[in-house]
Biotite code that builds the C-alpha atoms (Angstrom):
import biotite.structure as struc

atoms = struc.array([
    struc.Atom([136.058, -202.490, -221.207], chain_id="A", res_id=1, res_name="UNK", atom_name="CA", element="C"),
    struc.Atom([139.173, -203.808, -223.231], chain_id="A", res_id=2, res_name="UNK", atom_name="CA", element="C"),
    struc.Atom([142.368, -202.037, -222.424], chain_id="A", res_id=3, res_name="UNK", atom_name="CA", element="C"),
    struc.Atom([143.168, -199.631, -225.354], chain_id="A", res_id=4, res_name="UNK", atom_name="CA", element="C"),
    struc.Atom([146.553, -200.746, -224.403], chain_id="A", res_id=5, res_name="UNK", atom_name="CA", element="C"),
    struc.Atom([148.825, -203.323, -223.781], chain_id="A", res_id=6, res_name="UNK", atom_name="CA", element="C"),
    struc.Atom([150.074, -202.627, -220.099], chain_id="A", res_id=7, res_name="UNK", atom_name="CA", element="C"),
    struc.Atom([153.673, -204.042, -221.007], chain_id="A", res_id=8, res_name="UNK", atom_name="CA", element="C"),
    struc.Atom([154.587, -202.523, -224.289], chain_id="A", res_id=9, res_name="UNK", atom_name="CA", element="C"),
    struc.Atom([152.246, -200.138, -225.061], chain_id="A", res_id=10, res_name="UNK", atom_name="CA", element="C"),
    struc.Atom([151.001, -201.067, -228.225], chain_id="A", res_id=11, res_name="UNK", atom_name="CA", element="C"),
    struc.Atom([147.259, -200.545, -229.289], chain_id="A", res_id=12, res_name="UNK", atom_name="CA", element="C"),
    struc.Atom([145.907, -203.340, -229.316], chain_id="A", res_id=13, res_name="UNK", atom_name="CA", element="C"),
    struc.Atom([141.538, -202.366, -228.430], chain_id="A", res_id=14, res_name="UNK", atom_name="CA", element="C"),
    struc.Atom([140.743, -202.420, -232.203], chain_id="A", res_id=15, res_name="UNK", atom_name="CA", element="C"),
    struc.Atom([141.313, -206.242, -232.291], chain_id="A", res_id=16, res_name="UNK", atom_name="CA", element="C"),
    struc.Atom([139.114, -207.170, -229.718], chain_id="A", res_id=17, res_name="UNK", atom_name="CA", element="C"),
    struc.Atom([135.969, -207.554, -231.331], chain_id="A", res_id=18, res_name="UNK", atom_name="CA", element="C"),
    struc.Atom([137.503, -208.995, -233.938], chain_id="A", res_id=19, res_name="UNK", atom_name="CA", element="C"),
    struc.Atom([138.882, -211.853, -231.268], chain_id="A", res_id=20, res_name="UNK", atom_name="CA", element="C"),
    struc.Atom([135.947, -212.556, -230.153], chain_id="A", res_id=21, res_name="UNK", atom_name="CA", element="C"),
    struc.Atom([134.189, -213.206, -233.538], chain_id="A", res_id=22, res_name="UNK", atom_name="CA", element="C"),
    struc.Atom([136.539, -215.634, -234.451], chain_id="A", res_id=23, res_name="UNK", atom_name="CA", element="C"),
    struc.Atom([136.198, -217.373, -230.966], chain_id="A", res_id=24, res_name="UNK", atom_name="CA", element="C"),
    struc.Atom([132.591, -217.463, -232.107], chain_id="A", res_id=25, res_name="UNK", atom_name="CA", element="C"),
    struc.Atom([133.288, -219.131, -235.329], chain_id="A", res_id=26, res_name="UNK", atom_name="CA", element="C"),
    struc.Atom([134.863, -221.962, -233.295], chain_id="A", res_id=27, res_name="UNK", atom_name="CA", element="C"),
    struc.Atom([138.441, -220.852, -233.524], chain_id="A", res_id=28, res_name="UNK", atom_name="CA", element="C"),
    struc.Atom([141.078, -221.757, -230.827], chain_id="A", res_id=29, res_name="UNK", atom_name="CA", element="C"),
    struc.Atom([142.523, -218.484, -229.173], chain_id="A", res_id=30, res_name="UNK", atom_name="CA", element="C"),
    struc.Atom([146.137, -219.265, -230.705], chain_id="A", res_id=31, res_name="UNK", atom_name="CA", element="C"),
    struc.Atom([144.886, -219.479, -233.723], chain_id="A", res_id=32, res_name="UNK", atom_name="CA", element="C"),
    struc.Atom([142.414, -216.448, -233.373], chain_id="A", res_id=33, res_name="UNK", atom_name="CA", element="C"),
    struc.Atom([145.607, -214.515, -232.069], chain_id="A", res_id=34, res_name="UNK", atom_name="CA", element="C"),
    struc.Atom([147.545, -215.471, -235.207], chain_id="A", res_id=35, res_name="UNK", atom_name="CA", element="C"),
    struc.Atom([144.988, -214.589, -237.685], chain_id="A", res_id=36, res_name="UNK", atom_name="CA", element="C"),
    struc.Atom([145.555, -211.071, -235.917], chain_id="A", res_id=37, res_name="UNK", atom_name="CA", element="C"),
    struc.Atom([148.860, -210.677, -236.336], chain_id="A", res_id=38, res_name="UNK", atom_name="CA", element="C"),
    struc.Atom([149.080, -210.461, -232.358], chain_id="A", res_id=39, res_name="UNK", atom_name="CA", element="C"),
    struc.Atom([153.047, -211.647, -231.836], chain_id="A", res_id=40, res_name="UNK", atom_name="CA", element="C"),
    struc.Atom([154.236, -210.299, -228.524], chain_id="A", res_id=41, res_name="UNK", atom_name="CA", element="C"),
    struc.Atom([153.714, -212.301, -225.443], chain_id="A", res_id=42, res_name="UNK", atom_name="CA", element="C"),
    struc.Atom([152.409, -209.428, -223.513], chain_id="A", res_id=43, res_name="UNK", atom_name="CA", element="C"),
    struc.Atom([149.833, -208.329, -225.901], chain_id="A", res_id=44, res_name="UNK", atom_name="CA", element="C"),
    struc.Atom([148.175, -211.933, -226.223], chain_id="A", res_id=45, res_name="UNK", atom_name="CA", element="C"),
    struc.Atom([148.068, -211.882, -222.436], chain_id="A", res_id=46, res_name="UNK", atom_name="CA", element="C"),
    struc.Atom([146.021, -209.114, -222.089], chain_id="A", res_id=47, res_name="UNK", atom_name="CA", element="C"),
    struc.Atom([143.382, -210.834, -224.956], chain_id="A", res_id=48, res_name="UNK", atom_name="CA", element="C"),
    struc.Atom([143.477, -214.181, -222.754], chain_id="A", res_id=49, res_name="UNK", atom_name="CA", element="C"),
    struc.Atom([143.556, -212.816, -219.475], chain_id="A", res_id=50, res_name="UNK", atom_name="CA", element="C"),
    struc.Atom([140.327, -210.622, -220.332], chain_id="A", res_id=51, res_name="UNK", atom_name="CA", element="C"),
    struc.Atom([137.370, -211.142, -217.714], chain_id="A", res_id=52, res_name="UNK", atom_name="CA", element="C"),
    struc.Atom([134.961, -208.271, -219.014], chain_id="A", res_id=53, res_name="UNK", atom_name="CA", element="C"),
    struc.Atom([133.438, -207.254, -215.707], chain_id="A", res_id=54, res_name="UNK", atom_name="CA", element="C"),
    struc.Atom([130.734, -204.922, -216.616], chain_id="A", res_id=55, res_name="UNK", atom_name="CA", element="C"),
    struc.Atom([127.588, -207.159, -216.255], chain_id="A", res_id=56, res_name="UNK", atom_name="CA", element="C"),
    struc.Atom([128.931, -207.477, -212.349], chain_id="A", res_id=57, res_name="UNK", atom_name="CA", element="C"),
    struc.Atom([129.056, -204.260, -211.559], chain_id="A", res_id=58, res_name="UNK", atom_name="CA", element="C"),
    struc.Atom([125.936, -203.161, -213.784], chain_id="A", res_id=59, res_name="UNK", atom_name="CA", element="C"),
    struc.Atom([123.946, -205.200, -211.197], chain_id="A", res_id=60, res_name="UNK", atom_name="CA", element="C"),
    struc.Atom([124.889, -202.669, -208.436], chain_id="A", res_id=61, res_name="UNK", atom_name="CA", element="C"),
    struc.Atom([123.989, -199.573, -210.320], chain_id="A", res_id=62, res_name="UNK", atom_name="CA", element="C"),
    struc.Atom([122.027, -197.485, -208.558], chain_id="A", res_id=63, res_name="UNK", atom_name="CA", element="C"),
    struc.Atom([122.365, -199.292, -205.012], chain_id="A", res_id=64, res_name="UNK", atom_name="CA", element="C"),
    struc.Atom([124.814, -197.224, -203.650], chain_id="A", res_id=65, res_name="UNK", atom_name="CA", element="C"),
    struc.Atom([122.859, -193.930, -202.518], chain_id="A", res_id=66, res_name="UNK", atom_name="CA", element="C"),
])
């Protein structure tokens, strides 16, 4: 559940993400990974390391509240 976009600026930035984390995979640093991307702006590559994908927590309450 990546932001669309960046909460500073504005700018889309969601179309990059999977991208990010492929090249995290292929044992990239984030800087570098960032770069690559042509993500500049100190706000934007905030909200790419600042990212704590949440979804597997709350998929373990699904269907408890009832």
């Amino acid at each position: 559940m990546f932001p669309i976009r960046c909460f500073s600026c504005g700018a889309v930035i969601a179309h990059k993400w999977e991208e990010y984390l492929a090249k995290l995979k292929e044992g990239k640093s984030a800087k570098d990974a960032l770069n690559e991307l042509g993500i500049d702006r100190y706000c934007c590559r905030r909200m790419f390391l600042t990212h704590k994908s949440v979804i597997d927590e709350f998929a373990r309450f699904r269907g408890a509240v009832g």
